[in-house]
N, C-alpha and C positions, 0 to 999 in steps of 0.2 A: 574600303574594300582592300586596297593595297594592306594596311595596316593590320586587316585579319588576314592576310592570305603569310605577312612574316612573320605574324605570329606564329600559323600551324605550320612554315617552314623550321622554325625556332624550335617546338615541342612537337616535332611527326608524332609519338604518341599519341598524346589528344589528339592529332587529325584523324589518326587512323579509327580512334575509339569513336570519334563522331562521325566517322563516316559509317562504321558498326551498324550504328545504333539508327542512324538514317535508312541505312538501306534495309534493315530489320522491318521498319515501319513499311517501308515501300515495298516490300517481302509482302506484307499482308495484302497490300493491295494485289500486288500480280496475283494473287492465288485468286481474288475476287474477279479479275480478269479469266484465267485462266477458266473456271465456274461460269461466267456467266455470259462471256463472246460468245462461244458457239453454241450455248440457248438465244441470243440475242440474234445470231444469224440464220439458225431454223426459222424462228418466226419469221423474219425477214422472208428464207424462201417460201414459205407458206403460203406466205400474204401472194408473192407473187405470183407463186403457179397458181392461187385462186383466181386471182384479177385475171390472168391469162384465159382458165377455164370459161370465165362468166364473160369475157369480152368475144372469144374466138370458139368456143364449146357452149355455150348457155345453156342448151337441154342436158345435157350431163350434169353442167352447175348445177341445176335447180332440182336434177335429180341426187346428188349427192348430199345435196342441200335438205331434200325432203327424207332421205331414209337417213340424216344425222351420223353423214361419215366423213364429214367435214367438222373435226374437231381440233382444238388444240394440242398442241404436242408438250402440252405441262397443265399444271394445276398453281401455276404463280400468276402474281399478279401482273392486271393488264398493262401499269407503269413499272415498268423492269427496263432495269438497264446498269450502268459500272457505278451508276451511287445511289441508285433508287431500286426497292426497300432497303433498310437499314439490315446489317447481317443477322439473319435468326439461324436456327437450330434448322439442318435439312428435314429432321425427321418429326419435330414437335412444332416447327414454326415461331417456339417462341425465341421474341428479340433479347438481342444477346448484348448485354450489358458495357460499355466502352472498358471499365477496366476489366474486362474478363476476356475482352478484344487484344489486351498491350501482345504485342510482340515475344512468342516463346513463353512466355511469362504466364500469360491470359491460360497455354493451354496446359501447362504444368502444376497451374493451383488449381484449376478444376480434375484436374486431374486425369485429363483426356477423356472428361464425358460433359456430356449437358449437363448445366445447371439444374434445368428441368425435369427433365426426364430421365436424366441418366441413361442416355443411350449414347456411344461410342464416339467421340471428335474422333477422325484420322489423322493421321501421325504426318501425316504429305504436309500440314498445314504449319506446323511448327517446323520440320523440314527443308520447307520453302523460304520462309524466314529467315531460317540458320544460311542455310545455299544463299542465298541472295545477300545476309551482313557477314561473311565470310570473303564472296566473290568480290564484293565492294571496298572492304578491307586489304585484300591483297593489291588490289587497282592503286586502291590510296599510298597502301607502303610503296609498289612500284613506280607511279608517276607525278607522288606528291600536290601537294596543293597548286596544279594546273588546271588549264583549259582541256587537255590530254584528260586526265581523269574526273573531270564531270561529262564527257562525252563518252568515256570507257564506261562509265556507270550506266549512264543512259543504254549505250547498246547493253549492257547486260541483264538491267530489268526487261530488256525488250528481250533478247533471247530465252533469259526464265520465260518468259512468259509464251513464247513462239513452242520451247521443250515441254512445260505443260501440257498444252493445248494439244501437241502431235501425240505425244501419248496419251490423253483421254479420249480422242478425236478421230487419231491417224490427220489430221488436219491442219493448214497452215495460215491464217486465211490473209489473203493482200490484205484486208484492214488494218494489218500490223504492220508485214514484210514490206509492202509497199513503201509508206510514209517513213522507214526505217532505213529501206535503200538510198531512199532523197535524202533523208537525214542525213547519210553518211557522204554522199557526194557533196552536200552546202559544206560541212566539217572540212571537208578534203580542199573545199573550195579555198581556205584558208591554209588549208598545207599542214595540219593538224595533225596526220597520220601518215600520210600521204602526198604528193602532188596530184591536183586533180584529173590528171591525164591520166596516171596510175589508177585512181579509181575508176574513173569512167571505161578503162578498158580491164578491169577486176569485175565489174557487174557485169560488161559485155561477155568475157571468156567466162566465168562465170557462170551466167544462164548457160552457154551455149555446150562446153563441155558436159556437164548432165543435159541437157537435152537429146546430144549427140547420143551419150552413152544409153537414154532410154532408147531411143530407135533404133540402135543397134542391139541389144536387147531385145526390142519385142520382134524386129526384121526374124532372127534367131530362130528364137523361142516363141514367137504369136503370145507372149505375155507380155504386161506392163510391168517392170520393174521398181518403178518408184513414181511419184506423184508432181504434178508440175508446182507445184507448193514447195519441192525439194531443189528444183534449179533456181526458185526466185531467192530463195534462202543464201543458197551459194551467190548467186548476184550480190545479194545485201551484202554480203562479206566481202567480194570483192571491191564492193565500193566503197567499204570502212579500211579494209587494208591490203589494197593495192592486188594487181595480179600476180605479183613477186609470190605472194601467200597462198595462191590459190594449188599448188602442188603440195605443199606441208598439209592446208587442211582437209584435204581428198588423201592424203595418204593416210592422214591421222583418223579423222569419220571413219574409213574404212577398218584401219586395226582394232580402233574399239568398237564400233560394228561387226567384225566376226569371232573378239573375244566375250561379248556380248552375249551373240548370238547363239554361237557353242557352247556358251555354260547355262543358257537357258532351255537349251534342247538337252544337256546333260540331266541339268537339274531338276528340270520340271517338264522332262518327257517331250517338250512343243515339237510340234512336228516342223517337218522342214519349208512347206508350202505354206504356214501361218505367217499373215504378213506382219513386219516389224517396221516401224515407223523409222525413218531415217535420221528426219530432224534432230532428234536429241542428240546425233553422235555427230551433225554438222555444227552444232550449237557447243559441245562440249569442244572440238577441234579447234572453231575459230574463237572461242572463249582463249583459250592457250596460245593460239596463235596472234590474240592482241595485245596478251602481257608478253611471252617469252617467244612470238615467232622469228624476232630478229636472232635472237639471244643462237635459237636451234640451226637457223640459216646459218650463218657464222661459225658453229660450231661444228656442221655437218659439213661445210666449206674449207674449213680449216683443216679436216682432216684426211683432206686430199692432195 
C-alpha cells in the first residue's frame, strides 16, 4: 500500500486520471441511487401506512382492499432495490447491455437513445458522471494520494447523490444524511478534517442555525421556509468541516440560491411562491468549502 500510494505521489497525473475514471464509474452508480431511493422509500411508506390501516382502521382496510384503491405506486418489480433489477430502458424495459452501461461512453455511442427503442436517454445521466469524475479529480489534485481525499470522495458521492435526490424529490432522506453525519464525526475522530470537538459542535450549530431560521420564518410569515432534511444536511457538513465553515457555507448556499433563483424567475417565468429545493446549493457550498474553505477564510481574513 505504501509503495502505491509513492507511486501516485511520484506521477499526481496518473492519480488524478484514476481517480477520473473511478469516480466516473461511481457517477453511474449515484444516478442509480438517485432513481431508485425515493421509489424504494414510497413503498417502504406504503407498506406502513397499510399495516397501520389494517391493525388500527381494519374496516377502512378491507374496504379499500375490496374497491382496489390500494395499489402500488409503480409498475416495477417486486425485488427492487440499489442492485436489483439489472438497469433497463425506463420506457421499453429492455436490459441494458454492461458496455453500453461504461461511463459517458455508453451514452454517447448510443447516441443518447435506447438501443431498443430508440426513445431518448437524458443527458442528467452522462452529466452526473462527468460532475462526479470531475469533482473527484480536483479532490485528488488538491489533497493527493491521502486519507483526506478518499474521505473527500466519499462525502462527494454522498452529496451528488443527497443534490440529485432533492431536485427530483424536493427531498433528503436520513438513509443517506444520517449515516454521512457519523461518517464525518468517526473521520474527525481521527482529526482528518477537523478536531473532533470542532465537528461535533459543526453538526450541533449546524442543525440548530436552520432550525432557528425556519421558526423564525414561519413565527413571521405562518409558512415553512425550507424542509428539516435541510438543517440535517448543514449538520452533516458541520460535522465534516468543523463549525469555523459553517458561516462561509450559509453565506455561500444563499448567493447561489438567489442567483439561482432570479435567473429562473427571469428566464422561465417561475413564479415566486414555487418552492425550490435548497439542498443543491447547500451541497454545492460545502463542496467548495471542503476543497478551498480554508484557502477563502484566509483570504477574506487577510484582507482586514
Amino acid at each position: 500500500m505504501s509503495e502505491f500510494l509513492m507511486l501516485m505521489g511520484q506521477y499526481p497525473w496518473l492519480f488524478i486520471s484514476l481517480a477520473f475514471v473511478f469516480a466516473a464509474v461511481i457517477g453511474s452508480f449515484i444516478n442509480v441511487v438517485i432513481y431508485r431511493l425515493p421509489v424504494m422509500l414510497k413503498r417502504e411508506w406504503q407498506q406502513e401506512c397499510e399495516e397501520y390501516l389494517a391493525h388500527y382502521q381494519p374496516e377502512a382496510f378491507k374496504l379499500l382492499r375490496s374497491k382496489q384503491l390500494l395499489k402500488p405506486i409503480d409498475n416495477l418489480p417486486a425485488k427492487f432495490n440499489l442492485l436489483l433489477p439489472g438497469s433497463a430502458c425506463p420506457q421499453c424495459q429492455h436490459q441494458i447491455k454492461p458496455w453500453h452501461n461504461l461511463p459517458m461512453v455508453g451514452w454517447l455511442w448510443l447516441r443518447g437513445k435506447c438501443a431498443n427503442c430508440q426513445q431518448p436517454i437524458s443527458v442528467r445521466y452522462p452529466l452526473f458522471e462527468l460532475l462526479s469524475a470531475l469533482l473527484v479529480a480536483v479532490a485528488a489534485w488538491h489533497f493527493g494520494p491521502t486519507w483526506q481525499f478518499a474521505a473527500a470522495a466519499l462525502l462527494t458521492f454522498a452529496l451528488l447523490a443527497l443534490a440529485g435526490i432533492d431536485l427530483d424529490e424536493m427531498l433528503l432522506p436520513d438513509q443517506l444524511t444520517l449515516p454521512v453525519l457519523w461518517l464525518g464525526l468517526a473521520v474527525n475522530y481521527f482529526g482528518l478534517f477537523v478536531p473532533l470537538s470542532d465537528g461535533v459542535m459543526g453538526a450541533i450549530a449546524g442543525y440548530l442555525s436552520l432550525w432557528s431560521v425556519f421558526w423564525l420564518f414561519k413565527l413571521i410569515t405562518g409558512k415553512e421556509g425550507m424542509g428539516y432534511g435541510d438543517f440535517k444536511l448543514l449538520a452533516l457538513l458541520g460535522a465534516w468541516l468543523g463549525w469555523q465553515m459553517l458561516p462561509l457555507i450559509i453565506l455561500l448556499s444563499s448567493l447561489i440560491g438567489a442567483v439561482v433563483g432570479i435567473s429562473m424567475m427571469l428566464l422561465k417565468n417561475m413564479q415566486r411562491n414555487n418552492p425550490i429545493p435548497f439542498g443543491p446549493y447547500l451541497v454545492m457550498a460545502g463542496w467548495i468549502a471542503l476543497v478551498w474553505g480554508q484557502d477563502i477564510v484566509r483570504w477574506y481574513l487577510g484582507g482586514w
